[in-house]
N, CA, C and O atoms as CSV, one atom per row, in Angstrom:
chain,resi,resn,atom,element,x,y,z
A,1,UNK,N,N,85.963,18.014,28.796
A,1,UNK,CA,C,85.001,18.078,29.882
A,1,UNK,C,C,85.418,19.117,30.915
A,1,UNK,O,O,84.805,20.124,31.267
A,2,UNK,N,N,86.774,18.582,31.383
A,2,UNK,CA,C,87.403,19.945,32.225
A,2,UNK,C,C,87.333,21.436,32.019
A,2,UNK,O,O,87.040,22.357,32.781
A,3,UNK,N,N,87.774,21.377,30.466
A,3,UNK,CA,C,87.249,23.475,30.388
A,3,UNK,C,C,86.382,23.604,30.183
A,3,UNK,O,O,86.083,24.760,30.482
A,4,UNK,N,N,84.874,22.628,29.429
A,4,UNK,CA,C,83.724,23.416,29.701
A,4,UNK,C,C,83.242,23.704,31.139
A,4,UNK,O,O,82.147,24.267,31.136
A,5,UNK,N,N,83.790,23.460,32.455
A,5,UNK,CA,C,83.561,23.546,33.728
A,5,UNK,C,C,84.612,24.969,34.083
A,5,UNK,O,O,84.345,25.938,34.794
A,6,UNK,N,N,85.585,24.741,33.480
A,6,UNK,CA,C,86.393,25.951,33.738
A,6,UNK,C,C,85.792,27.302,33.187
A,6,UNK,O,O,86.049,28.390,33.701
A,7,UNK,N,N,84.801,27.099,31.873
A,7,UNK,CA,C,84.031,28.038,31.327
A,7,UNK,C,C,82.799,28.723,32.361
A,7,UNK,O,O,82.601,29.859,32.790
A,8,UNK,N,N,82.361,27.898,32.456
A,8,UNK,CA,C,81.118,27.959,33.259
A,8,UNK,C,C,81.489,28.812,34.618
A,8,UNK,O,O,80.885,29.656,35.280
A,9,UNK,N,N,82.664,28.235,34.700
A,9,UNK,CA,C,83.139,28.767,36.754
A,9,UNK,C,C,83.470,29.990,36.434
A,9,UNK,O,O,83.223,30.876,37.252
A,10,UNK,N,N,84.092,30.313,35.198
A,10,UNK,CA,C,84.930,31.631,34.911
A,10,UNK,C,C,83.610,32.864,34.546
A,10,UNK,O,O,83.667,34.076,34.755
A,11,UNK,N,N,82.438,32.047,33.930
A,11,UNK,CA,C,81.561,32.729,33.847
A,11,UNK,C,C,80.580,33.357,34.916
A,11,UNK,O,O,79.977,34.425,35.013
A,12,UNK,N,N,80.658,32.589,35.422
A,12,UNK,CA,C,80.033,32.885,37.350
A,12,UNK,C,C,80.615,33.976,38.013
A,12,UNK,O,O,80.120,34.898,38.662
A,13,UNK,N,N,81.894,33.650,37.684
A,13,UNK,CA,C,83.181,34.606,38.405
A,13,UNK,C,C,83.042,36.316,37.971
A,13,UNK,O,O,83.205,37.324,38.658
A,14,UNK,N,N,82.740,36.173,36.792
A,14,UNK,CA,C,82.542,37.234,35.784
A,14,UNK,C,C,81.245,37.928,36.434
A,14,UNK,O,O,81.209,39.045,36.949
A,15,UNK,N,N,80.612,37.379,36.349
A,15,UNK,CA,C,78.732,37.682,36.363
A,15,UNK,C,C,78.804,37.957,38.751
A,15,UNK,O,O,78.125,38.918,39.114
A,16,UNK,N,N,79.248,37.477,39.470
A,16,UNK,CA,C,80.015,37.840,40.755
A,16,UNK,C,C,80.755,39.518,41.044
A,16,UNK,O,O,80.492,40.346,41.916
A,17,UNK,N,N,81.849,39.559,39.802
A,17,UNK,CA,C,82.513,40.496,39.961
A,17,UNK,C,C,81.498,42.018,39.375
A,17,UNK,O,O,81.402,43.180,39.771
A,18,UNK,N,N,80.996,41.363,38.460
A,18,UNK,CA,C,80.466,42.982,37.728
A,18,UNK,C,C,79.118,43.385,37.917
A,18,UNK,O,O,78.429,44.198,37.302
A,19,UNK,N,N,78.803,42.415,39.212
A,19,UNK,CA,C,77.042,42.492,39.225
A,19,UNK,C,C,76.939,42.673,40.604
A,19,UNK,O,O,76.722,43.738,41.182
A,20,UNK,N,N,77.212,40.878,41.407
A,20,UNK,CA,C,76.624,41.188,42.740
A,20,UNK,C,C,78.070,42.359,43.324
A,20,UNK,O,O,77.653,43.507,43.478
A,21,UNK,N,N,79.243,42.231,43.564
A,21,UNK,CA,C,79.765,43.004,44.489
A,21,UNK,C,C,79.573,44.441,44.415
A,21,UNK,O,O,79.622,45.126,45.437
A,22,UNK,N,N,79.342,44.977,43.184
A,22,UNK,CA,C,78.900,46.639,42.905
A,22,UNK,C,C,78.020,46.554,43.857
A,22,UNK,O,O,78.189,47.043,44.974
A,23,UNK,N,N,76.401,45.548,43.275
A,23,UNK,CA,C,75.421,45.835,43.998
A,23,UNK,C,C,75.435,45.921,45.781
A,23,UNK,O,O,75.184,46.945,46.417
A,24,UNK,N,N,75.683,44.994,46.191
A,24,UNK,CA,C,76.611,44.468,47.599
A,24,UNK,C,C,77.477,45.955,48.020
A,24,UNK,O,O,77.593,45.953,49.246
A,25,UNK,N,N,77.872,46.727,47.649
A,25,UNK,CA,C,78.816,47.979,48.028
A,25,UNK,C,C,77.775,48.899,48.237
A,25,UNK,O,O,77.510,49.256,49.385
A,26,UNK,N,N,76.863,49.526,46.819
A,26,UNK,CA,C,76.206,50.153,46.647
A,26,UNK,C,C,75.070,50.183,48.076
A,26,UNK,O,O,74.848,51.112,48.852
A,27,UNK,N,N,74.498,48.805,48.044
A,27,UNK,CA,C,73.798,48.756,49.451
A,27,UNK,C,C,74.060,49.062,50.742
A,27,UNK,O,O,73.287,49.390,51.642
A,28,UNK,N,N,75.552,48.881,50.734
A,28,UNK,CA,C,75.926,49.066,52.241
A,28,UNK,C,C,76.435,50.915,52.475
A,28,UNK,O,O,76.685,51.544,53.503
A,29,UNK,N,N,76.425,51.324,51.022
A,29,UNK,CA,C,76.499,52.969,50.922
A,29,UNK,C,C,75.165,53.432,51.457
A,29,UNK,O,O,75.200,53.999,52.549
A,30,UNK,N,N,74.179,53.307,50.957
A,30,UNK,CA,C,72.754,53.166,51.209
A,30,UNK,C,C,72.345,53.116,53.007
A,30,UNK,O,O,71.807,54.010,53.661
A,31,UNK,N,N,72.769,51.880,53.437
A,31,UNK,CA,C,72.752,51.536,54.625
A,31,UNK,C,C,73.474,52.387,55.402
A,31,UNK,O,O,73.199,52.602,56.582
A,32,UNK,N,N,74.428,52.912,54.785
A,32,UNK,CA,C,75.183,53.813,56.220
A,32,UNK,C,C,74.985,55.269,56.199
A,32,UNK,O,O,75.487,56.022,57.032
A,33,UNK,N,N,74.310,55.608,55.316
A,33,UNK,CA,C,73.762,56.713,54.697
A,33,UNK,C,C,72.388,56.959,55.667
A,33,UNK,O,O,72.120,58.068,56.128
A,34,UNK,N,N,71.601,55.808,55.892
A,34,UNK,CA,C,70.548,55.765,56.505
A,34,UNK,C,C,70.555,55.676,58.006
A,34,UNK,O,O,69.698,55.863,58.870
A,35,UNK,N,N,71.857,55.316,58.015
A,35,UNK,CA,C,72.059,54.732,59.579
A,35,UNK,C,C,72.595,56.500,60.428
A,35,UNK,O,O,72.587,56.842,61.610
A,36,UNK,N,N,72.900,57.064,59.474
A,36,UNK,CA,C,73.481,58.693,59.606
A,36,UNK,C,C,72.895,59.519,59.796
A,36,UNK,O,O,73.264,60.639,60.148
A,37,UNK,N,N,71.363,58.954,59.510
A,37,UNK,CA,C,70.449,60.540,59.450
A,37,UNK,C,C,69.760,60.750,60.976
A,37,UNK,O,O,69.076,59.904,61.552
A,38,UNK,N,N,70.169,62.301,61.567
A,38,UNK,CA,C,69.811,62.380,62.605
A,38,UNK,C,C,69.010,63.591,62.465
A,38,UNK,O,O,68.801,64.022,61.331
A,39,UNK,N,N,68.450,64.298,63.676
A,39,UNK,CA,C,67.330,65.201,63.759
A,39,UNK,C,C,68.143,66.510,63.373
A,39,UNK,O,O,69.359,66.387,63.232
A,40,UNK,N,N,67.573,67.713,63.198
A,40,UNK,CA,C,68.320,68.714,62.552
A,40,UNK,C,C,69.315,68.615,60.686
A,40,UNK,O,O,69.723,69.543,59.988
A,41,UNK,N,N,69.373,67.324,60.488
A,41,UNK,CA,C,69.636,67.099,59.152
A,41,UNK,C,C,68.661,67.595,57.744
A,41,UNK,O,O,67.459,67.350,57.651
A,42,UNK,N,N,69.371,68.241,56.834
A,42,UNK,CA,C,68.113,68.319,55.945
A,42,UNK,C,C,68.078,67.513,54.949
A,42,UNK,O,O,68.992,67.695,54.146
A,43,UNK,N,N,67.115,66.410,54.623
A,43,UNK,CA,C,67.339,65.599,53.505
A,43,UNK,C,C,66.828,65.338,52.259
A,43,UNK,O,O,66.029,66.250,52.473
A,44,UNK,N,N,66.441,64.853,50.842
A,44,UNK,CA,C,65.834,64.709,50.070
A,44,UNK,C,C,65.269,63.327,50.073
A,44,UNK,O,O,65.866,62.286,50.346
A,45,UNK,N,N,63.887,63.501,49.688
A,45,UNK,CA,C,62.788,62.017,49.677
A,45,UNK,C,C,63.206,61.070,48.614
A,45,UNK,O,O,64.236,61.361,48.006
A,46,UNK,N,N,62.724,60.240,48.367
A,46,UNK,CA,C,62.901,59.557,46.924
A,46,UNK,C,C,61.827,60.273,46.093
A,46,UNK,O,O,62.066,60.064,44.904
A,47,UNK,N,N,60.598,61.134,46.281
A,47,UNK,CA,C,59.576,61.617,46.122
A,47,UNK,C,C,59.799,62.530,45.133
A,47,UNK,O,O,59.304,62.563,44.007
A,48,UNK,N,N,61.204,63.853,46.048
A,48,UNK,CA,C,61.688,64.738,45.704
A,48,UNK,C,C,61.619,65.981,46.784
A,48,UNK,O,O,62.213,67.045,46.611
A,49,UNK,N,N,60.572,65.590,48.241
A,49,UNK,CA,C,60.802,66.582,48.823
A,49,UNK,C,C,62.104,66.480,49.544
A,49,UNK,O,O,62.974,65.633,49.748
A,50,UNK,N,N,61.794,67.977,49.897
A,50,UNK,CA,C,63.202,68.996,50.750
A,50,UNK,C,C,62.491,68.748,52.050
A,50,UNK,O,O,61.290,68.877,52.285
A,51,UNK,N,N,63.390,68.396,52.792
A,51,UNK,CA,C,62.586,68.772,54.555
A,51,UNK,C,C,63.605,68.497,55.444
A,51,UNK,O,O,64.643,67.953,55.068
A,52,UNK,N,N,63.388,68.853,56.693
A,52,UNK,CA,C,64.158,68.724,57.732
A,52,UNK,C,C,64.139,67.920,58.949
A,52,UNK,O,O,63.416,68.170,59.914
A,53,UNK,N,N,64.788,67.146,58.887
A,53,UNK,CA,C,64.731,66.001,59.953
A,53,UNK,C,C,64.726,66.591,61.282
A,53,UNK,O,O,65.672,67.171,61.816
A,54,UNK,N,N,62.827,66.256,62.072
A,54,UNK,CA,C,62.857,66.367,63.500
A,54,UNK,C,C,63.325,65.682,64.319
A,54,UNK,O,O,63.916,66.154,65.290
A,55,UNK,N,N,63.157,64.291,64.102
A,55,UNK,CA,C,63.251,63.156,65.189
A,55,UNK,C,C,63.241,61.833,64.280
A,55,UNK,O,O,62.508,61.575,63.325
A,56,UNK,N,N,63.802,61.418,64.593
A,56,UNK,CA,C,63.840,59.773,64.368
A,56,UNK,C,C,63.911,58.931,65.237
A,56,UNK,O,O,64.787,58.944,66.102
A,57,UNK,N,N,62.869,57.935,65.136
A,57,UNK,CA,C,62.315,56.641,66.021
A,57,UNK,C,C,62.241,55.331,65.125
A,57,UNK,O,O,61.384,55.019,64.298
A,58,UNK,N,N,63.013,54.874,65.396
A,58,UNK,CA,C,63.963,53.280,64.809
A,58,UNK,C,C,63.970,53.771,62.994
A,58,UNK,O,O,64.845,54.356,62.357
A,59,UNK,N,N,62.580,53.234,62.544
A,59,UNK,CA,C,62.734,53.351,61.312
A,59,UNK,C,C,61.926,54.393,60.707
A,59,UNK,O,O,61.618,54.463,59.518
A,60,UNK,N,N,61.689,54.999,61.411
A,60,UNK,CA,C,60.642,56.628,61.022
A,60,UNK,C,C,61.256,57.762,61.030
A,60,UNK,O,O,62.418,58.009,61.352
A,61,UNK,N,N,60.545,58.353,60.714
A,61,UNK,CA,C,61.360,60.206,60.688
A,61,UNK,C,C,60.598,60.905,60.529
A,61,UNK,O,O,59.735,60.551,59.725
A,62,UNK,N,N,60.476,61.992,61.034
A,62,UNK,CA,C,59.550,62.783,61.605
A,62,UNK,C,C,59.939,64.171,60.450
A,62,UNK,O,O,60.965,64.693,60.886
A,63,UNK,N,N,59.652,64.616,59.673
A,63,UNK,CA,C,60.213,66.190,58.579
A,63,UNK,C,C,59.339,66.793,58.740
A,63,UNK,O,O,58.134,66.541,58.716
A,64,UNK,N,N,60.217,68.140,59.021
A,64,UNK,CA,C,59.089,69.493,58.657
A,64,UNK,C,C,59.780,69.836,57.375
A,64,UNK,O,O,60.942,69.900,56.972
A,65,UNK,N,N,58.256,70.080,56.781
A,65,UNK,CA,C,58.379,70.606,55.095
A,65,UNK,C,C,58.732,71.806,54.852
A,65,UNK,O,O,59.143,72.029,53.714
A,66,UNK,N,N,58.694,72.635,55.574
A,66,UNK,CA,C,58.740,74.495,55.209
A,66,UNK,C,C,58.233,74.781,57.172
A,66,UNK,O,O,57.901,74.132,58.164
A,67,UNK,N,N,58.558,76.585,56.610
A,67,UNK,CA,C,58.677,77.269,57.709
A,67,UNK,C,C,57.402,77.525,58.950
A,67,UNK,O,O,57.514,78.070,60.048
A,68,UNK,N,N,56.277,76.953,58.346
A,68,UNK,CA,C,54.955,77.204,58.877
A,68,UNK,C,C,54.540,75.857,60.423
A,68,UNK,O,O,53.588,75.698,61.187
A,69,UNK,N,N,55.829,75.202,60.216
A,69,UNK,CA,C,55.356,73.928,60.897
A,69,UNK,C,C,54.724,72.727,59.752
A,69,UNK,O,O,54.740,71.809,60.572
A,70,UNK,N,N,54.552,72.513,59.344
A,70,UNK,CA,C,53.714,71.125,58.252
A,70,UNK,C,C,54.879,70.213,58.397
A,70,UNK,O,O,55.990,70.410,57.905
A,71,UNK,N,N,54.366,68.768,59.424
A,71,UNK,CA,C,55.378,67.661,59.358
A,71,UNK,C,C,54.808,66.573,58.764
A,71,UNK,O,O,53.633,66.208,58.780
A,72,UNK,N,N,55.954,65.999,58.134
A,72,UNK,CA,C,55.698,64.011,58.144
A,72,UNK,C,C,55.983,63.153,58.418
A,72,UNK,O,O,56.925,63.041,59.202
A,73,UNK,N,N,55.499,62.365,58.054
A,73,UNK,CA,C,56.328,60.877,58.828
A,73,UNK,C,C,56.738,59.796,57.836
A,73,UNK,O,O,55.895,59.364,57.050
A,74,UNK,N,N,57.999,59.331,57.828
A,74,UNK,CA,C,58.302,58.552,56.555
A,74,UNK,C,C,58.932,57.554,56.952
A,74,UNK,O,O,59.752,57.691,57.859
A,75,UNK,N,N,58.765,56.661,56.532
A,75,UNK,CA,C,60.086,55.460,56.684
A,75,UNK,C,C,61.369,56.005,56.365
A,75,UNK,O,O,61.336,56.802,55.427
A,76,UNK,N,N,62.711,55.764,56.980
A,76,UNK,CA,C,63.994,56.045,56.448
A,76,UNK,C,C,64.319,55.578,55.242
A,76,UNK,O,O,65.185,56.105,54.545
A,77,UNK,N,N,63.499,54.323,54.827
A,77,UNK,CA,C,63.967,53.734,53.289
A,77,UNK,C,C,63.613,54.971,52.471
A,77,UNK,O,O,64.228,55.056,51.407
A,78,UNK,N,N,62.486,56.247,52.830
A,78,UNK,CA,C,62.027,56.831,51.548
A,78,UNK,C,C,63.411,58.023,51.442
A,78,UNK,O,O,63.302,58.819,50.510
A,79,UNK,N,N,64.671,58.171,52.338
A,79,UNK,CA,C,65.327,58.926,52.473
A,79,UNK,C,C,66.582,58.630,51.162
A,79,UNK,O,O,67.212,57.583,51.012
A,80,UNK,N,N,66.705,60.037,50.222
A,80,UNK,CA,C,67.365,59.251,48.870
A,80,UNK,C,C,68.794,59.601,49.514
A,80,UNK,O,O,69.671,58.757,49.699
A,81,UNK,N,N,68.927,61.241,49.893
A,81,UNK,CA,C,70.180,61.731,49.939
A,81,UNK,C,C,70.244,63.051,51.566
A,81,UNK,O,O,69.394,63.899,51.839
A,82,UNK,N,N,70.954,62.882,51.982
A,82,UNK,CA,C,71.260,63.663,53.085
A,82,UNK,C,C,71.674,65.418,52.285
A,82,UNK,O,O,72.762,65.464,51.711
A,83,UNK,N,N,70.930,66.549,52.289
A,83,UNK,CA,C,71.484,67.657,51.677
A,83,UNK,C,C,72.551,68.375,52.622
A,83,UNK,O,O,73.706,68.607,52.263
A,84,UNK,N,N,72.119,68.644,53.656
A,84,UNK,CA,C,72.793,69.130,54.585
A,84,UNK,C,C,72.715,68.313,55.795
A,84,UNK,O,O,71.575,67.925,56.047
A,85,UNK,N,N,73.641,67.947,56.617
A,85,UNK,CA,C,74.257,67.418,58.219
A,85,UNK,C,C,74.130,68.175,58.858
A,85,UNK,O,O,74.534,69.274,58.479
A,86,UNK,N,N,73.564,68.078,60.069
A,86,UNK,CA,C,73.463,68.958,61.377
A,86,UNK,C,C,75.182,68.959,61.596
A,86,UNK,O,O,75.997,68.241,61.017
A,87,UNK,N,N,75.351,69.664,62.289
A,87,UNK,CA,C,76.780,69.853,62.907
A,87,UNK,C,C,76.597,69.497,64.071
A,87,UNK,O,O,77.529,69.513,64.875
């Protein structure tokens, strides 16, 4: 009775280590990634556009797409990867 409980716990333990804590890391990479992006940054969408961070207001962001002026407005969740950091 005892090791099929020891099975079970060891299996939890298993399915803990190789699942949620990756995921659990991965998110908080994500999160601080997002928490980083400031105006003058240039970043990539989840979409695929290129643009340049004007302004950000809590959870928005303001990108110009190219040199003509053309902006948008996105949630920070749609932000995949930071290309370039303002200095």
């Amino acid at each position: 009775m005892s090791l099929g409980i020891l099975y079970v716990l060891g299996i939890f333990l298993l399915i803990y280590l190789f699942s949620i804590l990756p995921a659990k890391r991965k998110h908080r990479r994500i999160r601080a990634m997002h928490d980083a992006v400031k105006a003058g940054d240039e970043i990539v969408t989840l979409g695929g556009i290129i643009a340049e961070v004007q302004s950000r207001d809590g959870e928005e962001v303001e990108l110009r797409i190219n040199g003509s002026g053309t902006t948008m407005r996105v949630l920070i969740y749609a932000v995949q990867s930071i290309r370039k950091s303002a200095q």
